[in-house]
KEKE-3310 file (N, C-alpha, C; in steps of 0.2 Angstrom, whole numbers, plus 5000, padded with zeros to 4 digits):
npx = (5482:5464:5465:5458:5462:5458:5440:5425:5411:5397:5383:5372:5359:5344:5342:5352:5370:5380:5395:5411:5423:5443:5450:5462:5468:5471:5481:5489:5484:5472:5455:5438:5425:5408:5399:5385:5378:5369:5357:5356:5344:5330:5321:5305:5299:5285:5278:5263:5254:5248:5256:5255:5260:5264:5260:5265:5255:5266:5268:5282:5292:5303:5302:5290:5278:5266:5272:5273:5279:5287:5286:5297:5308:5320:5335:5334:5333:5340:5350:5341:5341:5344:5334:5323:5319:5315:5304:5297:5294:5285:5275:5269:5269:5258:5251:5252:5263:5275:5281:5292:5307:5319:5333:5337:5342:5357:5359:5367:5359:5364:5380:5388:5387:5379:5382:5372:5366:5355:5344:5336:5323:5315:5300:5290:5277:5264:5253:5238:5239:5232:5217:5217:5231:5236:5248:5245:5246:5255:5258:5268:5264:5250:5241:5245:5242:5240:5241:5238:5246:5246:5262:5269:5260:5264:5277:5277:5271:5282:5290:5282:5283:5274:5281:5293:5304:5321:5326:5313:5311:5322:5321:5308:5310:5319:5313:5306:5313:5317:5307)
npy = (5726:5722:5713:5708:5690:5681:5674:5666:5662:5655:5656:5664:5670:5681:5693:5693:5688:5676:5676:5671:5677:5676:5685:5697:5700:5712:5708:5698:5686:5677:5676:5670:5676:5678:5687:5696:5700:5712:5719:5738:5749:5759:5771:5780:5794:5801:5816:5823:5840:5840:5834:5823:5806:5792:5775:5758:5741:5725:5708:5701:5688:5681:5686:5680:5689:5703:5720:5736:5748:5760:5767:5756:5749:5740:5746:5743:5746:5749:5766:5773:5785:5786:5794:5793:5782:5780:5788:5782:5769:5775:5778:5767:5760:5768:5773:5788:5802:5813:5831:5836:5829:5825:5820:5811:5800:5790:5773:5758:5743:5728:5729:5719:5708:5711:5720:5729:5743:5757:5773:5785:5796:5811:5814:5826:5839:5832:5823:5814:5799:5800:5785:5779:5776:5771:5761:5741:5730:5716:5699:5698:5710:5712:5711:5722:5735:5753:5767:5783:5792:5801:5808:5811:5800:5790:5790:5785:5772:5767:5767:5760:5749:5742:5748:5739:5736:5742:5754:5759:5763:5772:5783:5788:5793:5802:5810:5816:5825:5833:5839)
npz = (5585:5590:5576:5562:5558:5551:5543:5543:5534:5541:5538:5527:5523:5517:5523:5531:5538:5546:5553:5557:5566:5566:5581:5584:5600:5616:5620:5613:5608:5602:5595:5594:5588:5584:5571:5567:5552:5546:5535:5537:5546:5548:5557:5562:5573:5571:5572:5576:5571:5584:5593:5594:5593:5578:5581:5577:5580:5579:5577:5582:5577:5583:5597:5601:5602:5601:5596:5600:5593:5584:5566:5555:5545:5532:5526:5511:5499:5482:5480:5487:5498:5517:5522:5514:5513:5526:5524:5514:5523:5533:5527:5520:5531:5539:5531:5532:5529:5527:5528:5532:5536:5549:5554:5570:5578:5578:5582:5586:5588:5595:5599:5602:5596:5581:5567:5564:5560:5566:5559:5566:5563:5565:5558:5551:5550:5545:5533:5530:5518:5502:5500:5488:5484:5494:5502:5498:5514:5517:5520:5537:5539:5537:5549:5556:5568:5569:5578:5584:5594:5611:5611:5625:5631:5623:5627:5643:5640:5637:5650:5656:5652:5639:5628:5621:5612:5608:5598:5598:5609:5612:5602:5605:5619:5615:5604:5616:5622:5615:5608)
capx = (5477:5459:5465:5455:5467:5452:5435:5423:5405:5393:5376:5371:5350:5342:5345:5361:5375:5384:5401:5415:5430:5447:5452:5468:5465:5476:5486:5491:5479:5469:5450:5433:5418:5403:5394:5379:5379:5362:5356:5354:5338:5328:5314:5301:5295:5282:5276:5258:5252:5244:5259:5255:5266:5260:5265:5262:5258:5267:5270:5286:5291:5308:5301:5283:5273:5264:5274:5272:5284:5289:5285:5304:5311:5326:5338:5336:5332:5347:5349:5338:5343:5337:5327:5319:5316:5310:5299:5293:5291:5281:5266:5268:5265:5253:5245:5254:5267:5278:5283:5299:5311:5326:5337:5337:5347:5357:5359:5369:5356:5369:5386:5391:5388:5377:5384:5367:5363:5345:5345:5328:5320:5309:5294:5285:5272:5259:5246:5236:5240:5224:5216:5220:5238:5239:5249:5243:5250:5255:5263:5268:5260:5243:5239:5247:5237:5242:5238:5240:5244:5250:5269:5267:5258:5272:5285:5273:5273:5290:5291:5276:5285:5271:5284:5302:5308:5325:5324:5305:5310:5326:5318:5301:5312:5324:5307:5302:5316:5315:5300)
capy = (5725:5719:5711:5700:5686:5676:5674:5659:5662:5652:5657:5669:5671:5685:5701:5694:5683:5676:5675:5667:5682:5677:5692:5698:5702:5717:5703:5695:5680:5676:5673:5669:5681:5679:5691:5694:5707:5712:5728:5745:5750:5768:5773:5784:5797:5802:5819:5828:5846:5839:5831:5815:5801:5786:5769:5752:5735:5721:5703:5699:5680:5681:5686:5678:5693:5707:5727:5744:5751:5767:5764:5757:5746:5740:5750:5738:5745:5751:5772:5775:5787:5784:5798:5792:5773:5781:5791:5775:5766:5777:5780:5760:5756:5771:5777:5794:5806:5819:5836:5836:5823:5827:5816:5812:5798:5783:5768:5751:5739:5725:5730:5715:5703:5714:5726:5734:5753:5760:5779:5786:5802:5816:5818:5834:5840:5827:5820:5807:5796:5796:5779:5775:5778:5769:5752:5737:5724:5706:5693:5703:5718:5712:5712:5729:5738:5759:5770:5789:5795:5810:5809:5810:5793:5785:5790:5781:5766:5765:5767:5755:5742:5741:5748:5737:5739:5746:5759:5764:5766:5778:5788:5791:5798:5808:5817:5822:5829:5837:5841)
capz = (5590:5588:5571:5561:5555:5549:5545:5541:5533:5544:5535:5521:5520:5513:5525:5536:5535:5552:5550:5565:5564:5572:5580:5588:5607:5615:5624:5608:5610:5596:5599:5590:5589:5578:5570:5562:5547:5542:5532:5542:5546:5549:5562:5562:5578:5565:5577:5572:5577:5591:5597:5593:5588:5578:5585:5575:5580:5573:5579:5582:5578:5588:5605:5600:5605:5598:5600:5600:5588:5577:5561:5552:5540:5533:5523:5507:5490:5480:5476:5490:5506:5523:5523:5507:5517:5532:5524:5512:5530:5537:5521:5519:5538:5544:5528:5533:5525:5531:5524:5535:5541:5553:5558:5578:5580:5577:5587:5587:5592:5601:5596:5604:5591:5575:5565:5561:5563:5564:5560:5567:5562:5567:5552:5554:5542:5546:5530:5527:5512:5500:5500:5481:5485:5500:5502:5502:5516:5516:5526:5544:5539:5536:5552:5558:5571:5569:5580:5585:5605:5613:5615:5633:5632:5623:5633:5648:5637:5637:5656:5661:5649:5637:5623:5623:5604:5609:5594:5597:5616:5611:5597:5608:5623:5611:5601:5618:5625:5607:5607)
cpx = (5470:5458:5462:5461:5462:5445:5431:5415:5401:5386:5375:5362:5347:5343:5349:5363:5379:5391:5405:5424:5435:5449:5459:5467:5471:5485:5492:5489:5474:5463:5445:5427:5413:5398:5387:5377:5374:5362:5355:5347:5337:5322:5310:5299:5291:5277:5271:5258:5248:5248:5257:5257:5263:5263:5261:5264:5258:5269:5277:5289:5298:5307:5293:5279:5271:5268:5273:5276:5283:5288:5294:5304:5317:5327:5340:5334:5339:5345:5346:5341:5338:5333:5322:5315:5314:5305:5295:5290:5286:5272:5266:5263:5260:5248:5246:5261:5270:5281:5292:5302:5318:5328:5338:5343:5349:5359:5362:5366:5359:5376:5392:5392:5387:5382:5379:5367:5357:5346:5337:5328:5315:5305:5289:5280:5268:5253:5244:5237:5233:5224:5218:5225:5240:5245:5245:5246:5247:5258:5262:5265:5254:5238:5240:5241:5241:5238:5242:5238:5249:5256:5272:5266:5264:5276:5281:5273:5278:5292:5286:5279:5280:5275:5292:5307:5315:5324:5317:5307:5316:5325:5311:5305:5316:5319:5307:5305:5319:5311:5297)
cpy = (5725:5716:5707:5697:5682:5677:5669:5662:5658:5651:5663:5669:5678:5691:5699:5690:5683:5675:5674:5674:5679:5684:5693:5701:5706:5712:5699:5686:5681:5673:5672:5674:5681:5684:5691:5700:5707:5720:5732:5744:5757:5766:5778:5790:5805:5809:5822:5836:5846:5837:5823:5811:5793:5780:5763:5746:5730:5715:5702:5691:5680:5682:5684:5680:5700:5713:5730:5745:5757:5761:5763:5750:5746:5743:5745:5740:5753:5759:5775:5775:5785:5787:5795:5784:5775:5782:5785:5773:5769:5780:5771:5757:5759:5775:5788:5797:5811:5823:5837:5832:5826:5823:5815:5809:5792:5779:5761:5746:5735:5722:5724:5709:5704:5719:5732:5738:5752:5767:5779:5794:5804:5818:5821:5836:5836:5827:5814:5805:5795:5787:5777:5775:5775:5762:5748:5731:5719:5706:5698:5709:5717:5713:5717:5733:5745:5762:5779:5790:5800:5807:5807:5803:5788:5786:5785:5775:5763:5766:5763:5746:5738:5745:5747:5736:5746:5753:5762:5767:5774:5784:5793:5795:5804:5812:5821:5827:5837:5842:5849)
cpz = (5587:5579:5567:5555:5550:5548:5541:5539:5536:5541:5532:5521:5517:5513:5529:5534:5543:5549:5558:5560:5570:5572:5584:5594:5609:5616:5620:5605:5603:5597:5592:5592:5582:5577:5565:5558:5543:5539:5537:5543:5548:5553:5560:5567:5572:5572:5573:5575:5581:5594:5599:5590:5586:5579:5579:5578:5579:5576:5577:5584:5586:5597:5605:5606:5599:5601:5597:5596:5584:5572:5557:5548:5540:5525:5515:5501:5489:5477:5483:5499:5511:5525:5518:5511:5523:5530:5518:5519:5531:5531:5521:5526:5540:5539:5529:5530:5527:5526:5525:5538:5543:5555:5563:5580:5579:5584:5585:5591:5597:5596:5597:5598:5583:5573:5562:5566:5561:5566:5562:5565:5564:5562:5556:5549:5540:5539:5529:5519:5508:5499:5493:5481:5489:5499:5505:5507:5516:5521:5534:5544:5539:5543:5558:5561:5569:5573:5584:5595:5605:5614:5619:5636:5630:5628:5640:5648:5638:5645:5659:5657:5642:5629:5625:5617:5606:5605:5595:5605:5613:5608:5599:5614:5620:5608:5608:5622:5620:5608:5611)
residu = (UNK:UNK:UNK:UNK:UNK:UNK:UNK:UNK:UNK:UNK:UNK:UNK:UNK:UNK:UNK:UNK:UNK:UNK:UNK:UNK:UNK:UNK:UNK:UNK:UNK:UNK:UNK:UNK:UNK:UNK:UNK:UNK:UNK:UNK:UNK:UNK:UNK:UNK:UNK:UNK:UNK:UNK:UNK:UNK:UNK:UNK:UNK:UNK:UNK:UNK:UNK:UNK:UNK:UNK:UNK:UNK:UNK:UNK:UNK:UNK:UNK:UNK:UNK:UNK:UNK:UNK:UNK:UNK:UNK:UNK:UNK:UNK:UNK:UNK:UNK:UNK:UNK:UNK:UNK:UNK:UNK:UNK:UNK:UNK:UNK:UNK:UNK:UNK:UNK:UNK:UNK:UNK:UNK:UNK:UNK:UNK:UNK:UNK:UNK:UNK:UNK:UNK:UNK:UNK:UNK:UNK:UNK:UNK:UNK:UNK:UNK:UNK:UNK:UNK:UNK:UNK:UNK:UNK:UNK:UNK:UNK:UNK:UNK:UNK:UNK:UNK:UNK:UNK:UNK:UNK:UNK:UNK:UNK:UNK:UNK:UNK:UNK:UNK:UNK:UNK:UNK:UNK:UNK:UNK:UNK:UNK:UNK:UNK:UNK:UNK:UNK:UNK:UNK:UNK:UNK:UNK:UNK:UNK:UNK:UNK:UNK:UNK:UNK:UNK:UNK:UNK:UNK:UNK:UNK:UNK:UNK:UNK:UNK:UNK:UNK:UNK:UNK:UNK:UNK)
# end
């Protein structure tokens, strides 16, 4: 049951690859399902000692708009855990650095068609990156807005619809029931 008898490469680009799987159905029927096999990815709910969580925002070509988002990335340089690429993410994207990363939680974007995970974490331990240290952004980053709010207010954001980044909405309700 659910076997794959087949599978066809469709498109290979840089971070996914579609691919058409025949699969075996309980029934004994044989169907088609495409998927789309991209790298993992990590979050960030970067919390300060004021209970502040930083948000970035970044134009998104796909639903051509600009959003709210946890700071996150994809899980793409070799040797490198996800704490290690979260905590890259979040000095790259916010100019900030944490002492402490915890793990919160993963999530299956849409299991329906992706095979990508995005683990999200809790950094604690709030510092600024000094400026000669900082990164510099290009392409989609360059115009990166950051910005620090209470917690509270995300979670609001996420409730008025003004943050819809599946990952930044699950990760800002999970800090605060954390929290």
């Amino acid at each position: 049951m659910y076997e794959v008898v087949g599978s066809t490469e469709r498109f290979r680009g840089p971070i996914l690859r579609v691919v058409t799987d025949q699969v075996t159905m309980p029934d004994g029927k044989v169907v088609d399902r495409d998927i789309v096999h991209k790298f993992n990815a990590v979050g960030v709910v970067a919390l300060d000692d004021q209970d502040r969580v930083v948000l970035v925002r970044q134009y998104r070509h796909a639903v051509g708009a600009y959003l709210w988002e946890l700071p996150a990335g994809l899980v793409d340089v070799d040797g490198e855990d996800d704490a290690q690429t979260a905590l890259r993410e979040l000095v790259e994207e916010t100019d900030s650095s944490a002492g402490r990363m915890e793990h919160l939680l993963d999530l299956h974007l849409s299991p329906g068609f992706t095979s990508e995970r995005i683990r999200i974490f809790l950094a604690r331990d709030i510092t600024e990156v000094a400026p000669e240290l900082r990164h510099q952004r290009a392409g989609e980053e360059a115009d990166m807005q950051v910005r620090w709010v209470p917690l509270a207010e995300a979670v609001q954001m996420v409730h008025s619809g003004e943050i819809t980044n599946a990952a930044s909405v699950a990760g800002l309700l999970a800090a605060a029931l954390k929290a």
